[in-house]
Biopython code that builds the backbone (N, CA, C, O; Angstrom):
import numpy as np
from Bio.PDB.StructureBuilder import StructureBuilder

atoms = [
    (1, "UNK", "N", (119.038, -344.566, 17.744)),
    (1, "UNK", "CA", (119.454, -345.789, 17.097)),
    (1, "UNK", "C", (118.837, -346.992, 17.786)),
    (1, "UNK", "O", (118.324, -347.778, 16.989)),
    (2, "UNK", "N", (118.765, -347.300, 18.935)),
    (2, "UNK", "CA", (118.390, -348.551, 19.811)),
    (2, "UNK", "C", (116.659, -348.535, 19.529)),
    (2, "UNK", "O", (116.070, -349.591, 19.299)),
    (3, "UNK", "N", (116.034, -347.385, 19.572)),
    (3, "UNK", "CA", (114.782, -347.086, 19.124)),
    (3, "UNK", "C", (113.981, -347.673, 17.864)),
    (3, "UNK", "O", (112.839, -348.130, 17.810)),
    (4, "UNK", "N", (115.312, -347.447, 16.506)),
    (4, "UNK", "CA", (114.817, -347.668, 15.393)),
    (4, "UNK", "C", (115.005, -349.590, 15.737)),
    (4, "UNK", "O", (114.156, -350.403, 15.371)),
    (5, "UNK", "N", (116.181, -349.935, 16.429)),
    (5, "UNK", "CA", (116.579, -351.322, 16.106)),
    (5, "UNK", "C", (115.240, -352.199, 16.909)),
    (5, "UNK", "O", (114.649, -353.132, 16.366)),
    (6, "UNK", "N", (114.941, -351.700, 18.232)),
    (6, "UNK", "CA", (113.524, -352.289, 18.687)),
    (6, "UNK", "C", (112.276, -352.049, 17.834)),
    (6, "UNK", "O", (111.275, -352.765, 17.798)),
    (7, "UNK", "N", (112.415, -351.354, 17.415)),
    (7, "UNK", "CA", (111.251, -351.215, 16.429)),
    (7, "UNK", "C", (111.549, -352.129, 15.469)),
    (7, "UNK", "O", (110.786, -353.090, 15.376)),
    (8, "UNK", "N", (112.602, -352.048, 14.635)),
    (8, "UNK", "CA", (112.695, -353.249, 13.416)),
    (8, "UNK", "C", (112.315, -354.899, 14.334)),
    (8, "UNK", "O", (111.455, -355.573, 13.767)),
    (9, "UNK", "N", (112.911, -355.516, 15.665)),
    (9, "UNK", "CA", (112.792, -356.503, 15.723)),
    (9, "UNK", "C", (111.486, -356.200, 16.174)),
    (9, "UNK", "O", (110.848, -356.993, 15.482)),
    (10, "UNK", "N", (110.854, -355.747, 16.688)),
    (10, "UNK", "CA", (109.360, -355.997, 16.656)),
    (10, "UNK", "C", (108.644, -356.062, 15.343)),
    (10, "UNK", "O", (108.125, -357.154, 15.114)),
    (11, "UNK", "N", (108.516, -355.244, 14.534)),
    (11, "UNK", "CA", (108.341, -355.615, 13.471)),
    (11, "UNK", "C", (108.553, -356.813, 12.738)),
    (11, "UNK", "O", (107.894, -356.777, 11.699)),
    (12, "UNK", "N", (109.307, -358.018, 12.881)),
    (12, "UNK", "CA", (110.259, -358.890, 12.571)),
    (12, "UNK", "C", (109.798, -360.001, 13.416)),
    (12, "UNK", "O", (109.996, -361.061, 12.823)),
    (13, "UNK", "N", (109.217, -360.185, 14.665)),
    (13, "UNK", "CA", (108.824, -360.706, 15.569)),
    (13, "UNK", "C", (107.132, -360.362, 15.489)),
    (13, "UNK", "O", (106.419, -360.906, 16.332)),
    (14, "UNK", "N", (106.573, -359.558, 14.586)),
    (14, "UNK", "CA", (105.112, -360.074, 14.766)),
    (14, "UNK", "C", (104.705, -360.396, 13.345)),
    (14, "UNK", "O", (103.525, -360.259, 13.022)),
    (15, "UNK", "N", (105.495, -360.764, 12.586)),
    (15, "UNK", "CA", (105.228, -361.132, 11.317)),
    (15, "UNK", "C", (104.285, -362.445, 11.135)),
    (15, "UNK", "O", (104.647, -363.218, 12.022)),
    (16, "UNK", "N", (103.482, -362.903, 10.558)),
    (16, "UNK", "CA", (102.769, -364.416, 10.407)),
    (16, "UNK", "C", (103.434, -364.937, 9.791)),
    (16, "UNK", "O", (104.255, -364.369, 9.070)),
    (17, "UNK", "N", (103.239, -366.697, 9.910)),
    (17, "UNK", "CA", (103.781, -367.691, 9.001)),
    (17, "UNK", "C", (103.475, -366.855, 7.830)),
    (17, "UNK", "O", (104.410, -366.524, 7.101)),
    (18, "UNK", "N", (102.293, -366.478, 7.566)),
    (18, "UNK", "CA", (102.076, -366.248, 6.041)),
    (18, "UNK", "C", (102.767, -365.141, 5.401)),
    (18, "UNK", "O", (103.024, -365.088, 4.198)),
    (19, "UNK", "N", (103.109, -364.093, 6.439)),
    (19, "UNK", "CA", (104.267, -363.214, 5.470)),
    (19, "UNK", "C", (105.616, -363.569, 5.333)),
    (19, "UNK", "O", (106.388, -363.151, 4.470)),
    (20, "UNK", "N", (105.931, -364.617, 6.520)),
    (20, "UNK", "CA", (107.290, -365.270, 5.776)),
    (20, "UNK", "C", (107.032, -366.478, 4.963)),
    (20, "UNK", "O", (108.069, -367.132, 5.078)),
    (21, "UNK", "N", (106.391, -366.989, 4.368)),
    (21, "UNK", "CA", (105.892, -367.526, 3.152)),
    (21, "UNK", "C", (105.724, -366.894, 2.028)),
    (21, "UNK", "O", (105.384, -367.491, 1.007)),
    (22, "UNK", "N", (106.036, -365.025, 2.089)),
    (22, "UNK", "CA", (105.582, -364.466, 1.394)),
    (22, "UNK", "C", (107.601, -364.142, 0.350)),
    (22, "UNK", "O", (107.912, -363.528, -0.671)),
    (23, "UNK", "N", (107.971, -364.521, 0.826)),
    (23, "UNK", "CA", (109.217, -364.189, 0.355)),
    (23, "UNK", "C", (109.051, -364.611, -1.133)),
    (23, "UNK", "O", (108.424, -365.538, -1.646)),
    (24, "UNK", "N", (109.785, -363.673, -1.625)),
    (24, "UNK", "CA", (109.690, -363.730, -3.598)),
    (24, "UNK", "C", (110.570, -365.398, -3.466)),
    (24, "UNK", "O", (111.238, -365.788, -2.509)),
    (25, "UNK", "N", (110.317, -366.043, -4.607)),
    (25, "UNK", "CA", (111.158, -367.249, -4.968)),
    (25, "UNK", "C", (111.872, -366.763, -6.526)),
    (25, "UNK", "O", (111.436, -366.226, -7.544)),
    (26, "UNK", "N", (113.188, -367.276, -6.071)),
    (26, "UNK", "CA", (114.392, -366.495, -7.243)),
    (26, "UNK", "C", (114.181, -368.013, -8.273)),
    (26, "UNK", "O", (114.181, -369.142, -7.781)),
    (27, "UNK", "N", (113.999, -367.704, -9.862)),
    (27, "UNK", "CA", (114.342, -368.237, -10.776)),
    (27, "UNK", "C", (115.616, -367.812, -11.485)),
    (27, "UNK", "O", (115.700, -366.584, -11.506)),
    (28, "UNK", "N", (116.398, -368.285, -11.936)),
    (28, "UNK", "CA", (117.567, -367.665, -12.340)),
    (28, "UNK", "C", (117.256, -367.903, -14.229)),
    (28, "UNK", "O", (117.519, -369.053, -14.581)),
    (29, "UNK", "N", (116.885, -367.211, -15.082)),
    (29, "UNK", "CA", (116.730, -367.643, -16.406)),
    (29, "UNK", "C", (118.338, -366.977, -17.166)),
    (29, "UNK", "O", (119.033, -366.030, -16.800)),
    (30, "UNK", "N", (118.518, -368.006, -18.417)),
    (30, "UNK", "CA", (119.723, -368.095, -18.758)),
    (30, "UNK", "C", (119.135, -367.233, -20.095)),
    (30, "UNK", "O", (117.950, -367.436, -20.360)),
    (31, "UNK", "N", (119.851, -366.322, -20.922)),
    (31, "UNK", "CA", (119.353, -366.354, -22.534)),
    (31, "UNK", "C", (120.237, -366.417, -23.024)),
    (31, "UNK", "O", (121.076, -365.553, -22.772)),
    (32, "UNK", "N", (120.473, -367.209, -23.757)),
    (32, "UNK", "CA", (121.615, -368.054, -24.683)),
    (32, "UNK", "C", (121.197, -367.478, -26.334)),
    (32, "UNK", "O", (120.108, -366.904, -26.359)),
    (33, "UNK", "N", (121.700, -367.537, -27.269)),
    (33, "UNK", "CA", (121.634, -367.178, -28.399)),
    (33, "UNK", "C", (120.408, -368.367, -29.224)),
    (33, "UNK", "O", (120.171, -368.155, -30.414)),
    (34, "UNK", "N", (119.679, -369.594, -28.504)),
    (34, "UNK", "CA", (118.837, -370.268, -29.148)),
    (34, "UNK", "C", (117.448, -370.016, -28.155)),
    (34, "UNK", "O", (116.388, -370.631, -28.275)),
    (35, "UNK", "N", (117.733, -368.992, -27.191)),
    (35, "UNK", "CA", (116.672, -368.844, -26.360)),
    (35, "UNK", "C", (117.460, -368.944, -24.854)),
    (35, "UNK", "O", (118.554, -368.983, -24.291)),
    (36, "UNK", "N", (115.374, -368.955, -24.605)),
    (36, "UNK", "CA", (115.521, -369.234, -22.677)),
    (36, "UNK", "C", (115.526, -371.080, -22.537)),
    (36, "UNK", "O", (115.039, -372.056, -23.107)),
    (37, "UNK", "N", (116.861, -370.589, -20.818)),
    (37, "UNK", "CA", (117.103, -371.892, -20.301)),
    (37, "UNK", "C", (116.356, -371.309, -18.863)),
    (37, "UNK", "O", (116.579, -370.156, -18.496)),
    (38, "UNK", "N", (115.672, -371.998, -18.278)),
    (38, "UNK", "CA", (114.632, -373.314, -18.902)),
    (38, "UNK", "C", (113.494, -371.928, -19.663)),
    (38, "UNK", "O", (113.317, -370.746, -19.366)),
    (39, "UNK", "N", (112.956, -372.789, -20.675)),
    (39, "UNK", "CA", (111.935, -371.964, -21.496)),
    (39, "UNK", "C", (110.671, -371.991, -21.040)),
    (39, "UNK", "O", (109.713, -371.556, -21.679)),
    (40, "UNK", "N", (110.599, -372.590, -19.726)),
    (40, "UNK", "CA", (109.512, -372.391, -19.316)),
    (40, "UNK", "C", (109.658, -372.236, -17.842)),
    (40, "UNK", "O", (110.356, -373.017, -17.196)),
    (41, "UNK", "N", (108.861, -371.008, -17.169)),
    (41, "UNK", "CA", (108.845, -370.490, -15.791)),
    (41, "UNK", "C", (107.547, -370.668, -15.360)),
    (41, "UNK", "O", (106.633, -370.063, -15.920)),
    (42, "UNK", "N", (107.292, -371.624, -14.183)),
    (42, "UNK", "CA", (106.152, -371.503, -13.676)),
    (42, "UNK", "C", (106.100, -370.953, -12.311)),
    (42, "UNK", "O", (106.996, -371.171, -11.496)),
    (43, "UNK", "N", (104.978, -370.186, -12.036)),
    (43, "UNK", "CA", (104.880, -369.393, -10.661)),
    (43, "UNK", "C", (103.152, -369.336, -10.536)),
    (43, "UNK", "O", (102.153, -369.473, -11.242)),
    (44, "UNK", "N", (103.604, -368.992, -8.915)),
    (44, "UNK", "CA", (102.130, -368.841, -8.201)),
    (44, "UNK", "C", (101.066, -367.969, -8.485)),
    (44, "UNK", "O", (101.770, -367.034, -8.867)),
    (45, "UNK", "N", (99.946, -367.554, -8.594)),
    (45, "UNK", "CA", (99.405, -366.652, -8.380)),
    (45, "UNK", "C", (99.498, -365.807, -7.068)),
    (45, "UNK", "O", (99.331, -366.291, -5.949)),
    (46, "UNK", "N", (99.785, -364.478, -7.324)),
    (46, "UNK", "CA", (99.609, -363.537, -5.851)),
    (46, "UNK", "C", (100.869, -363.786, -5.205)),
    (46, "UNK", "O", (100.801, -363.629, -3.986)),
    (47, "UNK", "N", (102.001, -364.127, -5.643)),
    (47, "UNK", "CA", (103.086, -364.410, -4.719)),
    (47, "UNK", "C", (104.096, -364.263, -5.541)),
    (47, "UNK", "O", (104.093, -364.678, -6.700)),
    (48, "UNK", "N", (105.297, -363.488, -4.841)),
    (48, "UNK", "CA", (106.298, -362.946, -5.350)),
    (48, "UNK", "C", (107.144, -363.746, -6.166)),
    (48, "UNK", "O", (107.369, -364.879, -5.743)),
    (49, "UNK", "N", (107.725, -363.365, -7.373)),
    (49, "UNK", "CA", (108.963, -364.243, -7.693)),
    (49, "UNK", "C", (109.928, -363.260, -8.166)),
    (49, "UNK", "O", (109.563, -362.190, -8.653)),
    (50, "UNK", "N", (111.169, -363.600, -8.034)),
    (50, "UNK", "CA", (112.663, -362.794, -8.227)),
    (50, "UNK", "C", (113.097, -363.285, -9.970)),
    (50, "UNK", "O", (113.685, -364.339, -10.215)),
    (51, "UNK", "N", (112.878, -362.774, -10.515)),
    (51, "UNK", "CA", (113.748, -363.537, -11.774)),
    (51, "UNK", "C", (115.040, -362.610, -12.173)),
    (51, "UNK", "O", (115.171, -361.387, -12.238)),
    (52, "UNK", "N", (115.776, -363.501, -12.369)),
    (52, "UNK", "CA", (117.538, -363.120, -12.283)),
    (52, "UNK", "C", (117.669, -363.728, -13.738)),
    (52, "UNK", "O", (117.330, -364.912, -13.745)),
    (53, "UNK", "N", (118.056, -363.259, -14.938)),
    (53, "UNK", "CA", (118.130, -363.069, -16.436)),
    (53, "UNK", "C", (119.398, -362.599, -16.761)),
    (53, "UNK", "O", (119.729, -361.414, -16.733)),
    (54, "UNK", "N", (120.146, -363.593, -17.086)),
    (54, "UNK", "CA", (121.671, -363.350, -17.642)),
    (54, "UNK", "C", (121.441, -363.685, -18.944)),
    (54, "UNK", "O", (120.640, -364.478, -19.439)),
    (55, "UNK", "N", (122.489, -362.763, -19.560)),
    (55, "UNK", "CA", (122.824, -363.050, -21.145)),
    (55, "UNK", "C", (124.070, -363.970, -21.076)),
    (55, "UNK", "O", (125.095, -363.900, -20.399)),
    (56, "UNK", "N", (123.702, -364.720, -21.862)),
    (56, "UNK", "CA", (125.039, -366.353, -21.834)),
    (56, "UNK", "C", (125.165, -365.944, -23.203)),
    (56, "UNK", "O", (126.350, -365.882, -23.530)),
    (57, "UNK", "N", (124.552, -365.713, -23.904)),
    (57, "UNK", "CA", (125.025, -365.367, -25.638)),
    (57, "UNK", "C", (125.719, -364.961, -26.010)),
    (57, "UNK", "O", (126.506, -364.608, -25.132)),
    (58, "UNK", "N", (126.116, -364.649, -27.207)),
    (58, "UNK", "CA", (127.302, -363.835, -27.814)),
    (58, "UNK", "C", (126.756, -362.742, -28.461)),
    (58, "UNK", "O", (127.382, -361.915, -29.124)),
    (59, "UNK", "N", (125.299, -362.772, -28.199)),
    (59, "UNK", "CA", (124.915, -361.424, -29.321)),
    (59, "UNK", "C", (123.843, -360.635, -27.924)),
    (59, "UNK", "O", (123.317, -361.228, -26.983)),
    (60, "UNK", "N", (123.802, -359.229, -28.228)),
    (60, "UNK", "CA", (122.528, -358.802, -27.657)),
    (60, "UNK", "C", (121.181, -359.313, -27.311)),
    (60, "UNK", "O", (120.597, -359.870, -28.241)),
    (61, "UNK", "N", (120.483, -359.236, -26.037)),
    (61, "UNK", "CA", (119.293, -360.292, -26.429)),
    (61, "UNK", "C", (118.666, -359.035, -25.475)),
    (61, "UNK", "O", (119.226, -357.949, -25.324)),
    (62, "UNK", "N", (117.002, -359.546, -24.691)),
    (62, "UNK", "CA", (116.383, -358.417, -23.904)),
    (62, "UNK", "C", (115.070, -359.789, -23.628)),
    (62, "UNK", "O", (114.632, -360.813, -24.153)),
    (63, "UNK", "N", (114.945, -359.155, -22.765)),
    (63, "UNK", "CA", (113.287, -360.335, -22.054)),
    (63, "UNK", "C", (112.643, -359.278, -21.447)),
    (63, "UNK", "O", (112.901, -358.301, -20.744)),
    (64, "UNK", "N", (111.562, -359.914, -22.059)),
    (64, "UNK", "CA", (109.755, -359.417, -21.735)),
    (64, "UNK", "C", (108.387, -360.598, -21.563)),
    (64, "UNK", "O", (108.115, -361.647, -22.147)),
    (65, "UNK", "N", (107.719, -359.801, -20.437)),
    (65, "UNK", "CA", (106.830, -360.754, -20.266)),
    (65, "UNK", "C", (105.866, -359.713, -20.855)),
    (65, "UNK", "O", (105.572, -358.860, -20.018)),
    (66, "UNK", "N", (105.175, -359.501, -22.293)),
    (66, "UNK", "CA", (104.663, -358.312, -22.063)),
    (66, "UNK", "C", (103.235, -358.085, -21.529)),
    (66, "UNK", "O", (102.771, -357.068, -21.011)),
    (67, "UNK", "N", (102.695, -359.176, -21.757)),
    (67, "UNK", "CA", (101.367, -359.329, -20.962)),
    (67, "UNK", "C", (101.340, -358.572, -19.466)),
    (67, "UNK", "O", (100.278, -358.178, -18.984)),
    (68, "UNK", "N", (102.799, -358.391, -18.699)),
    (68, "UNK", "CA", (102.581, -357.946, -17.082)),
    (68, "UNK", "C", (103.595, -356.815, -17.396)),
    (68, "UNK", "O", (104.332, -356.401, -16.502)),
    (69, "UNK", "N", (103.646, -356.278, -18.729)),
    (69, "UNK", "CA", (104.595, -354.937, -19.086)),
    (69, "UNK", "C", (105.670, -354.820, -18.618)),
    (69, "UNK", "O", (106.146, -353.793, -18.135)),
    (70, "UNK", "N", (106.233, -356.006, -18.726)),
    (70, "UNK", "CA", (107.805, -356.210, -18.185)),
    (70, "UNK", "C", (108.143, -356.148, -19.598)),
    (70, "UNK", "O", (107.612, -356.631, -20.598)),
    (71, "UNK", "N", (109.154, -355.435, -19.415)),
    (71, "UNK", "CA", (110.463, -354.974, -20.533)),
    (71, "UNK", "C", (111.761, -355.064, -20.054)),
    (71, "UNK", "O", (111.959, -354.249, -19.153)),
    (72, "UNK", "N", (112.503, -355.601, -20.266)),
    (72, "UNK", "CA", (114.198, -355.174, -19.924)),
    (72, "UNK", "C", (114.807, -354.299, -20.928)),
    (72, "UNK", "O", (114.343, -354.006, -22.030)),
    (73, "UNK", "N", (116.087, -353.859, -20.313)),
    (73, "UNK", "CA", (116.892, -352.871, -21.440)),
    (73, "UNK", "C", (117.295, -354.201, -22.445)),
    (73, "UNK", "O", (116.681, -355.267, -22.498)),
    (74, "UNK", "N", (118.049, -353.960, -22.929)),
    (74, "UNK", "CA", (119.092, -354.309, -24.116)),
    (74, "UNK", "C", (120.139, -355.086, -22.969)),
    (74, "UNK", "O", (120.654, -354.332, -22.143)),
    (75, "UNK", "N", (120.408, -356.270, -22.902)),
    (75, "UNK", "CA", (121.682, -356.895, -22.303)),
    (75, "UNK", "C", (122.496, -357.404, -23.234)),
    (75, "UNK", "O", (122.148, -358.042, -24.228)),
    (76, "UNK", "N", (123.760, -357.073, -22.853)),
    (76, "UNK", "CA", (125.022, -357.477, -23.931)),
    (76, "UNK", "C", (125.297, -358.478, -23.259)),
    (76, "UNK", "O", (124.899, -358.682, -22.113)),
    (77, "UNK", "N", (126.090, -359.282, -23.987)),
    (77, "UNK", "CA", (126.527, -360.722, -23.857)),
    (77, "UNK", "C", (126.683, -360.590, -21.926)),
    (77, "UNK", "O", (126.620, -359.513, -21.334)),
    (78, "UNK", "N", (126.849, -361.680, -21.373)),
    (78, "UNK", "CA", (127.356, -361.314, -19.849)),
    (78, "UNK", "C", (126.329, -360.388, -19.264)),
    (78, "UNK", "O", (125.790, -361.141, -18.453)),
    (79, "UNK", "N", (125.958, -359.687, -19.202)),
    (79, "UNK", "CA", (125.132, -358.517, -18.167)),
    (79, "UNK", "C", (123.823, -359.541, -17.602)),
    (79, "UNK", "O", (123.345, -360.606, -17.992)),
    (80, "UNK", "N", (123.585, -358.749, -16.656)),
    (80, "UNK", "CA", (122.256, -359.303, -16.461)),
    (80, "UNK", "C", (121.387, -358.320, -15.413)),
    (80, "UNK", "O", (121.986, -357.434, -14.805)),
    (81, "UNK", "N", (119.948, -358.520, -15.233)),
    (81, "UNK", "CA", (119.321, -357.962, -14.968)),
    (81, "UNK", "C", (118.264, -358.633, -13.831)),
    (81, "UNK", "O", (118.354, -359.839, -14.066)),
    (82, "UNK", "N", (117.420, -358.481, -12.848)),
    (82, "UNK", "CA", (116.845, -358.567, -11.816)),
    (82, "UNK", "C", (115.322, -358.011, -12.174)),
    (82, "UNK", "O", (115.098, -356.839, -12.473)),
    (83, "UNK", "N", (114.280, -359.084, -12.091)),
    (83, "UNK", "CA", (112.972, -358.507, -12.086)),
    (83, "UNK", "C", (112.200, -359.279, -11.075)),
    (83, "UNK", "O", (112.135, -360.500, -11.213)),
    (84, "UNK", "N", (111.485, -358.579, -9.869)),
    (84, "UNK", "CA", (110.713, -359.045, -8.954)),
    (84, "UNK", "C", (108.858, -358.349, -9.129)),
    (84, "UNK", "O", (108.508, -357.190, -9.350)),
    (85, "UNK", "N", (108.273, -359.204, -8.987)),
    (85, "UNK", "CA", (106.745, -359.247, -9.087)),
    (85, "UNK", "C", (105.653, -360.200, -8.430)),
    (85, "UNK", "O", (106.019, -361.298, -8.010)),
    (86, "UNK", "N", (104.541, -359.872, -8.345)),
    (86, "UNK", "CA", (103.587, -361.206, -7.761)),
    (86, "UNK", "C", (102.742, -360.990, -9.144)),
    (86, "UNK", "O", (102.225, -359.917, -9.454)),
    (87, "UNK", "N", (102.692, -362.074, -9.852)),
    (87, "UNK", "CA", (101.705, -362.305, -11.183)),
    (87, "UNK", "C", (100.315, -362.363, -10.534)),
    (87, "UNK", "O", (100.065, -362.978, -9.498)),
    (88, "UNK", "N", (99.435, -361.649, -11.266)),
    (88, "UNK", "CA", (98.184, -361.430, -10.683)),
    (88, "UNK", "C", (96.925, -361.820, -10.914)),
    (88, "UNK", "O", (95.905, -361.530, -10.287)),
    (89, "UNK", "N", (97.141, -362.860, -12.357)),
    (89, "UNK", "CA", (96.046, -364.210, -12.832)),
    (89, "UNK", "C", (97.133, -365.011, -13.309)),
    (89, "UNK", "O", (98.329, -365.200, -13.532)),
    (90, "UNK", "N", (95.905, -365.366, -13.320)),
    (90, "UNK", "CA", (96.571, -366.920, -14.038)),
    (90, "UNK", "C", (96.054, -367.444, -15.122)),
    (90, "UNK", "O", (94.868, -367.510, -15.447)),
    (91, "UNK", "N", (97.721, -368.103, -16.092)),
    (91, "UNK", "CA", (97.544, -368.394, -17.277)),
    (91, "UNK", "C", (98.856, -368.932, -17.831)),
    (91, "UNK", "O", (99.729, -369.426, -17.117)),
    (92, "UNK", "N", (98.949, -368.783, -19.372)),
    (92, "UNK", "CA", (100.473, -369.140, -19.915)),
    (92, "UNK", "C", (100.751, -367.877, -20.861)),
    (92, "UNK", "O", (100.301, -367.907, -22.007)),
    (93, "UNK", "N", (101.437, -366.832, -20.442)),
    (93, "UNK", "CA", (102.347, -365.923, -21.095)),
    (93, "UNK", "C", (103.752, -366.408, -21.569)),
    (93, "UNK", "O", (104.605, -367.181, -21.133)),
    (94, "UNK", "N", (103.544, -365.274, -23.108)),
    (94, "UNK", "CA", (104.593, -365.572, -23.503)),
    (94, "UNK", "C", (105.802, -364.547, -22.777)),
    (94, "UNK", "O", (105.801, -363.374, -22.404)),
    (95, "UNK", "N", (106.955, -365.803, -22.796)),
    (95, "UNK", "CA", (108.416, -364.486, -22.720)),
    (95, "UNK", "C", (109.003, -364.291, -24.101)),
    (95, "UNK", "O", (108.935, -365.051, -25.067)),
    (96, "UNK", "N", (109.500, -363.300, -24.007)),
    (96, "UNK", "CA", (110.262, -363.203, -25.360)),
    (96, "UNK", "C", (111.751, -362.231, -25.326)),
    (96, "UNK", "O", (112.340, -361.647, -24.417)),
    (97, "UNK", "N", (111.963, -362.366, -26.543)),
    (97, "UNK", "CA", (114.170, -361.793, -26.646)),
    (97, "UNK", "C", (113.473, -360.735, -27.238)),
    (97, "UNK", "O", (112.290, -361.053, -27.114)),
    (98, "UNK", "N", (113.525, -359.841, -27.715)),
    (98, "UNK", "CA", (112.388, -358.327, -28.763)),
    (98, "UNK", "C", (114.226, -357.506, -28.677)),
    (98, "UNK", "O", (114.288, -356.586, -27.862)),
    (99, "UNK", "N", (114.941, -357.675, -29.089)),
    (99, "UNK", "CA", (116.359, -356.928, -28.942)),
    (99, "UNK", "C", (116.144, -355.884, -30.005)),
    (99, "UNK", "O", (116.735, -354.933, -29.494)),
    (100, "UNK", "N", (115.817, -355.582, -30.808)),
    (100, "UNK", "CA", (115.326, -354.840, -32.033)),
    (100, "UNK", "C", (113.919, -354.396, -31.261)),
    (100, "UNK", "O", (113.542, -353.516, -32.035)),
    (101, "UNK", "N", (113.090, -354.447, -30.401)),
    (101, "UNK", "CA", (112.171, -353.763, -29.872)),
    (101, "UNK", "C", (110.889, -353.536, -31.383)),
    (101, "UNK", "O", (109.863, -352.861, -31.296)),
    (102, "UNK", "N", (111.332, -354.277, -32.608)),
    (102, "UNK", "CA", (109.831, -354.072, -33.507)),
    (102, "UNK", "C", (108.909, -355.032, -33.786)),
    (102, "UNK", "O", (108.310, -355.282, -34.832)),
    (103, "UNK", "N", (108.860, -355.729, -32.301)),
    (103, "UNK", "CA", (107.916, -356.895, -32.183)),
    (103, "UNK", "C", (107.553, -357.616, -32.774)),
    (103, "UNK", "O", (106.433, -358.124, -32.824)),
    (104, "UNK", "N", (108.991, -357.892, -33.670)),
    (104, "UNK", "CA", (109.247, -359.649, -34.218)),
    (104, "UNK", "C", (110.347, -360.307, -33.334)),
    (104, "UNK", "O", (111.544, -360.182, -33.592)),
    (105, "UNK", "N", (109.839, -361.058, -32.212)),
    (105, "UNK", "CA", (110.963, -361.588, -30.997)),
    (105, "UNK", "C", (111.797, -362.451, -32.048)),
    (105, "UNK", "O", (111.207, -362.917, -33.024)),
    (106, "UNK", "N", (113.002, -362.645, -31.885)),
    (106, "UNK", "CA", (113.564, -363.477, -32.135)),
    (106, "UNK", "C", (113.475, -365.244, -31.598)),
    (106, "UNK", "O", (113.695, -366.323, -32.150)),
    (107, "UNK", "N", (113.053, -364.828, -30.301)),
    (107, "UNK", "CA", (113.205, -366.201, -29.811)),
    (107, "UNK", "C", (111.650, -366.065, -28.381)),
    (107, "UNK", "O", (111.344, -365.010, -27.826)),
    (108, "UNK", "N", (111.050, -367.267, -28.163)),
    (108, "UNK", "CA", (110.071, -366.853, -27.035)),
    (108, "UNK", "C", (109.806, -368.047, -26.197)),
    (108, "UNK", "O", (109.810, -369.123, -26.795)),
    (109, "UNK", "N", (109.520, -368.054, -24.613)),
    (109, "UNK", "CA", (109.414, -369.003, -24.115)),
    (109, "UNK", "C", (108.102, -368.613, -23.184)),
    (109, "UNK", "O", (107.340, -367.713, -23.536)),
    (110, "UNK", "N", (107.922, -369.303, -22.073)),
    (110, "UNK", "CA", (106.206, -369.473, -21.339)),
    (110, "UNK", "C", (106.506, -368.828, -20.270)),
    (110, "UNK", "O", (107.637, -368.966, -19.805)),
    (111, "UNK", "N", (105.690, -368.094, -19.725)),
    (111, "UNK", "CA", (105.405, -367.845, -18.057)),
    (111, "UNK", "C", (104.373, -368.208, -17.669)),
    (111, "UNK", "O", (103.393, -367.604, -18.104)),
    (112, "UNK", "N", (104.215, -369.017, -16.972)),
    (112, "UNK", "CA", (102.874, -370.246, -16.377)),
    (112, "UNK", "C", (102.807, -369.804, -15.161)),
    (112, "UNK", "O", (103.759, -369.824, -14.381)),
    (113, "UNK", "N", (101.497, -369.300, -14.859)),
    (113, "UNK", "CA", (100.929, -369.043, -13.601)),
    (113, "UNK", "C", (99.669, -369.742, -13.399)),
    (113, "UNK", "O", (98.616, -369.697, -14.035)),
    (114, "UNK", "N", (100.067, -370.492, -12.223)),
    (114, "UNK", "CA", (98.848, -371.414, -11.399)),
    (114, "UNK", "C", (98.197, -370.928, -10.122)),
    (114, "UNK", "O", (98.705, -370.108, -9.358)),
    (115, "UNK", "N", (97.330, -371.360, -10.007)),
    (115, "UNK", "CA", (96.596, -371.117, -8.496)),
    (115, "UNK", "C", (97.071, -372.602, -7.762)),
    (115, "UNK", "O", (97.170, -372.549, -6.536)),
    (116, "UNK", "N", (97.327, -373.718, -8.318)),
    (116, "UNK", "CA", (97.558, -374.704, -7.579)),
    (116, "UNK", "C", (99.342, -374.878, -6.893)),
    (116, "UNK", "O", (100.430, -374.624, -7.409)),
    (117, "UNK", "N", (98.938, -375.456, -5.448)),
    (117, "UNK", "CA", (99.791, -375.661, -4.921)),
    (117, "UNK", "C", (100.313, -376.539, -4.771)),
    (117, "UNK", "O", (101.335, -376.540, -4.084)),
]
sb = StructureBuilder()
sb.init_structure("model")
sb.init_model(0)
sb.init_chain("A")
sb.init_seg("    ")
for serial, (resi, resn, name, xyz) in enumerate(atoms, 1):
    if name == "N":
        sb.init_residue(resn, " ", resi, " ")
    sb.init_atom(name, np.array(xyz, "f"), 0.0, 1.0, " ", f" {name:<3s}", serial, name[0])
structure = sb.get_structure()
């Protein structure tokens, strides 16, 4: 046990600024029955982000970025779901609700990836 724990703080202690810079950044997106709050997500290129996706609606909804083959299940009103990634160009993808999965979204908003800092 004392073995594994010196090993973790070394590990932990030779990290660079740049891998603790590397920590995902959490967006929290809302889907409400008229869409996404905020409808537009912008993120870095090459660097992690956490997105946290609650259903606020009263009806079934689901989010996809499908350009980076993100799919969620089916969320019922209340549930929510957790997706972490580093986007790997850059551009403006669409998100979308696809709750019926026959790729007429009901509702769709942006995922904006920049190289600028």
């Amino acid at each position: 046990m004392r073995r594994w724990l010196l090993a973790a703080a070394l590990a932990v202690a030779a990290m660079s600024p740049v891998d603790a810079l590397a920590a995902a950044r959490t967006v929290n997106i809302r889907v409400t029955d008229d869409g996404f709050v905020p409808a537009a997500v912008i993120a870095m290129v090459d660097q992690p982000i956490h997105l946290h996706v609650v259903n606020r609606g009263s009806r079934t909804h689901q989010f996809s970025i499908p350009f980076y083959r993100i799919f969620s299940r089916n969320l019922p009103p209340g549930e929510a779901t957790d997706i972490e990634f580093s986007p790997w160009t850059t551009g403006r993808y669409e998100m979308v609700s696809d709750p019926s999965g026959n790729f007429t979204p009901e509702f769709t908003g942006w995922f904006i990836v920049s190289d600028q800092k």
